[in-house]
VMD Tcl script that draws the C-alpha trace (Angstrom):
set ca {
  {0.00 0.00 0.00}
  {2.82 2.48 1.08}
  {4.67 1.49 -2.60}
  {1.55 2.18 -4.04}
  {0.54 5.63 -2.27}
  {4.57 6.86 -3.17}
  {4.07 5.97 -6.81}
  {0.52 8.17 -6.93}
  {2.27 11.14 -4.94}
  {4.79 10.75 -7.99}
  {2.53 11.11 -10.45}
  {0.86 14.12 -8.46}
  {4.16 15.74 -8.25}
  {4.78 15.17 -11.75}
  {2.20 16.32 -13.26}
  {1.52 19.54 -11.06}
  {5.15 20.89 -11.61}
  {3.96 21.80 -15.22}
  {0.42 22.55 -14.55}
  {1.32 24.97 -11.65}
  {4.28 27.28 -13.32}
  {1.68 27.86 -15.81}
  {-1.07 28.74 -13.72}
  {1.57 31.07 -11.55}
  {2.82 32.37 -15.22}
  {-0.33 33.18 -16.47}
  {-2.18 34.38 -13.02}
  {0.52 37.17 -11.79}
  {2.22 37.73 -16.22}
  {5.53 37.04 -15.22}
  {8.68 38.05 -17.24}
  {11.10 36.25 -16.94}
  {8.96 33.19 -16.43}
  {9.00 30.71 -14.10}
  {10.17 27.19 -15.70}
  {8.79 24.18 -14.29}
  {12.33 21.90 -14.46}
  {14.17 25.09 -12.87}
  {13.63 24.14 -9.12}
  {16.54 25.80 -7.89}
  {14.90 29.37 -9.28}
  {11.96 28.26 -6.83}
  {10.95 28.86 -3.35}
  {12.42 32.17 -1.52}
  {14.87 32.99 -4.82}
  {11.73 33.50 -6.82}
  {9.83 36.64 -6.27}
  {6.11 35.37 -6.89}
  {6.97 31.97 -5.35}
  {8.77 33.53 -2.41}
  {5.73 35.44 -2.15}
  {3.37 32.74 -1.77}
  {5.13 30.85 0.30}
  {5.53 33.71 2.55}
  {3.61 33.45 5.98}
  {0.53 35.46 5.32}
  {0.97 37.83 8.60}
  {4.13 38.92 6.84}
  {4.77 41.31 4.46}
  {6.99 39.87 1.58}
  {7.27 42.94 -0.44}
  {8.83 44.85 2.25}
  {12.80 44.58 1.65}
  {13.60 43.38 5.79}
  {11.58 40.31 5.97}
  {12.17 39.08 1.72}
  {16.25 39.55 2.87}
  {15.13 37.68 6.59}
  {13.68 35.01 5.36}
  {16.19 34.46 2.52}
  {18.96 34.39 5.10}
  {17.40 32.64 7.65}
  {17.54 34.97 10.60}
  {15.91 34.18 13.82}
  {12.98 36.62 13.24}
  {11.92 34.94 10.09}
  {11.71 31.35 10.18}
  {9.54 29.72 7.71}
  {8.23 26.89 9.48}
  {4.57 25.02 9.62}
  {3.04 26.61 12.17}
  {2.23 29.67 9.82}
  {0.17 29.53 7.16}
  {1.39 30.77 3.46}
  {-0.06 33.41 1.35}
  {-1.11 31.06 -1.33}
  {-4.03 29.18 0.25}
  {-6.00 32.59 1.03}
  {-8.48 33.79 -1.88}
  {-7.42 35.93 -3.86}
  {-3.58 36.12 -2.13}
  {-4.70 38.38 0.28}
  {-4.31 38.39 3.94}
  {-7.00 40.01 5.86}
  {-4.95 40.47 9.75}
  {-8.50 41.59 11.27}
  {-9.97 38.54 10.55}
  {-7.30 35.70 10.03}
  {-10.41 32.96 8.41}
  {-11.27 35.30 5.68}
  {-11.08 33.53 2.29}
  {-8.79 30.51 4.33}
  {-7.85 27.83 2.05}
  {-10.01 29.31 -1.45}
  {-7.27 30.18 -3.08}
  {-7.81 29.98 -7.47}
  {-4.19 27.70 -7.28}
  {-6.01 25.32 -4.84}
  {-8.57 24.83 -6.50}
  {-6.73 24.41 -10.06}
  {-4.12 21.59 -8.47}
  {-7.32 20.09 -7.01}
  {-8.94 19.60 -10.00}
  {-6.45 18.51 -11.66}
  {-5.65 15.83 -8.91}
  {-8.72 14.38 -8.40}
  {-11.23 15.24 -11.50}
  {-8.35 15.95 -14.65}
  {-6.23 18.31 -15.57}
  {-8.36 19.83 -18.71}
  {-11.01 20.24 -15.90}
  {-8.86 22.79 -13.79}
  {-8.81 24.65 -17.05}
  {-12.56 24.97 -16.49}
  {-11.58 27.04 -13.40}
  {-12.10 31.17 -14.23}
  {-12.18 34.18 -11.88}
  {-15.72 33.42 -10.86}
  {-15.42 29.85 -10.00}
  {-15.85 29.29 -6.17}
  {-15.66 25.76 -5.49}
  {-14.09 22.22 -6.37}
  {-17.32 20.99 -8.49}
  {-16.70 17.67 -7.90}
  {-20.49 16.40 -7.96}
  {-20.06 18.27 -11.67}
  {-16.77 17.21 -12.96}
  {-17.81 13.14 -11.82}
  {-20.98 13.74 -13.97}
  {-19.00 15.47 -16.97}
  {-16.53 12.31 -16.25}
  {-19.37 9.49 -16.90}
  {-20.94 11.33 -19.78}
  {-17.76 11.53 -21.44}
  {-17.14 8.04 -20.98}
  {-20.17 7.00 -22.76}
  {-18.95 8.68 -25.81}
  {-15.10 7.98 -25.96}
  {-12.59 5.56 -24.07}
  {-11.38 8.07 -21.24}
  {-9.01 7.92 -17.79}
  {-11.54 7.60 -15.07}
  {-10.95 10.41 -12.72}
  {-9.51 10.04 -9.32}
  {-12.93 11.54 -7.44}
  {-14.65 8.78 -9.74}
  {-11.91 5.63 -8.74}
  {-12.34 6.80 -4.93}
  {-16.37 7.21 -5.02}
  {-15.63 10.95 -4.02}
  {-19.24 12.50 -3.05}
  {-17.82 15.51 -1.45}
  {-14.12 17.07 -0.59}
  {-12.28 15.96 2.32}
  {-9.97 17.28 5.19}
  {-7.61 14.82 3.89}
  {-7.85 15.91 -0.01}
  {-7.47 19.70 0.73}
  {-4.55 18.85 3.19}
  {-2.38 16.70 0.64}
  {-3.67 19.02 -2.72}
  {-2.03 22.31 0.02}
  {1.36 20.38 0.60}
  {1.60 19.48 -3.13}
  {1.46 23.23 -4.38}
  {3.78 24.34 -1.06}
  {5.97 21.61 -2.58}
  {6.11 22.97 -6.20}
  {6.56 26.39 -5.02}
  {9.37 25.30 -3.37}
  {13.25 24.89 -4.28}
  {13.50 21.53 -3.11}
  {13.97 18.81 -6.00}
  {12.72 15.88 -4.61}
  {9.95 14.89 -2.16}
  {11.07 14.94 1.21}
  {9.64 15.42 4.98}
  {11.86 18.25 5.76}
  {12.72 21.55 3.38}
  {14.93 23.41 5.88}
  {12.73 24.71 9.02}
  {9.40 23.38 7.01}
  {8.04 20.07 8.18}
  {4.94 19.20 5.94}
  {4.00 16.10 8.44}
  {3.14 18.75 10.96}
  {2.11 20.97 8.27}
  {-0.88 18.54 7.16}
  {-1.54 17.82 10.68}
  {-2.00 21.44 11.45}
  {-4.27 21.80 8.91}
  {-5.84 18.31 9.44}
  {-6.08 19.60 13.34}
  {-8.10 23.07 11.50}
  {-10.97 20.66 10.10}
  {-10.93 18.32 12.91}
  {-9.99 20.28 17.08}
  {-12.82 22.15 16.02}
  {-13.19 24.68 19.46}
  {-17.04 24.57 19.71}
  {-20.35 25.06 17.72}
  {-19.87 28.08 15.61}
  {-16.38 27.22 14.38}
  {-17.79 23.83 13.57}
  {-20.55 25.93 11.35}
  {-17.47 28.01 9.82}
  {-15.68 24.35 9.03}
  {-18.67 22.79 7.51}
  {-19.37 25.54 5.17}
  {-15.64 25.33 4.00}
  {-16.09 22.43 2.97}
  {-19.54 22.85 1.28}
  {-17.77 25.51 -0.82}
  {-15.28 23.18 -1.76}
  {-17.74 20.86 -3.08}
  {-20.51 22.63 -4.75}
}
mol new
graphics top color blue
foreach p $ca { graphics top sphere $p radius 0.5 }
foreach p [lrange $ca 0 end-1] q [lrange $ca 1 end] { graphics top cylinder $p $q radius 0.2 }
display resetview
């Protein structure tokens, strides 16, 4: 099972390293451009991916905490216990309220989609999408199979109904992962370990404080499924 669950993280990794430099390309018109093979020109030595990497409570365009971070000075340690830019909606980072547009960022939903539906489905994704469409993309799935020979979709192999704790968590650490310098899959990149990292965000869905948070979790993850 283990062999089997390292292979399909492959594949993920694979196939996202394209997918996202163009979404990251196209979303903020670089020039240069980012190149997908080029992972040393990732993580904090890239402007944009430094960027969305960056914890959210800081400030990347300001010239003391991009030259921090980059040298790895005591005040600005990247590690899991923050959470980075690029899973808020829209790349913004509201400090008065810390759970506005958590986890709907456009990127998340794109590697989503083209995880568990396909990758021409995250193409689907425009400005004004707001959700992972799963229910949508499993029915586009089976009435496409009816009229050509196709790759069932993940959602479809796994009987996905609605998104998961678990999918959001693994789809986050895959894009962290991309953004990042590091070349190969691997628990630890520097002061970054994504076991705690998914648990912290596993712990987000699932040490849920009392009844109105638990409201605020479920309709997360109604918006990720409509």
């Amino acid at each position: 099972l283990k062999k089997g669950a390292d292979v399909a993280r492959g594949d993920d990794t694979s196939s996202l390293k394209e997918l996202v430099a163009a979404w990251v390309n196209q979303e903020f018109r670089l020039s240069p451009l980012i190149k997908p093979n080029d992972k040393h020109s990732h993580g904090f030595t890239s402007d944009i991916c430094g960027k969305l990497l960056c914890p959210a409570e800081w400030d990347w365009d300001k010239s003391s905490v991009k030259a921090g971070i980059r040298d790895r000075t005591s005040e600005y340690i990247v590690s899991e216990n923050s959470w980075p830019l690029l899973i808020y909606e829209n790349y913004q980072f509201n400090k008065d309220d810390l759970e506005e547009g958590f986890l709907k960022s456009k990127l998340l939903v794109l590697a989503f989609k083209a995880i568990f539906t396909s990758p021409s489905s995250a193409r689907e994704v425009d400005g004004d999408d707001d959700g992972g469409d799963i229910l949508e993309n499993n029915k586009r799935a089976r009435r496409g199979s009816e009229q050509v020979k196709v790759k069932t979709c993940v959602a479809s192999i796994i009987n996905m109904k609605k998104v998961t704790p678990h999918a959001i968590a693994y789809v986050v650490c895959h894009v962290c992962f991309t953004l990042s310098s590091v070349s190969s899959w691997r628990t630890m990149d520097g002061d970054f370990d994504y076991e705690v990292f998914w648990n912290n965000i596993m712990d987000f869905f699932e040490e849920v404080p009392g009844p109105v948070t638990r409201r605020k979790v479920d309709k997360l993850l109604e918006w990720w499924t409509r």
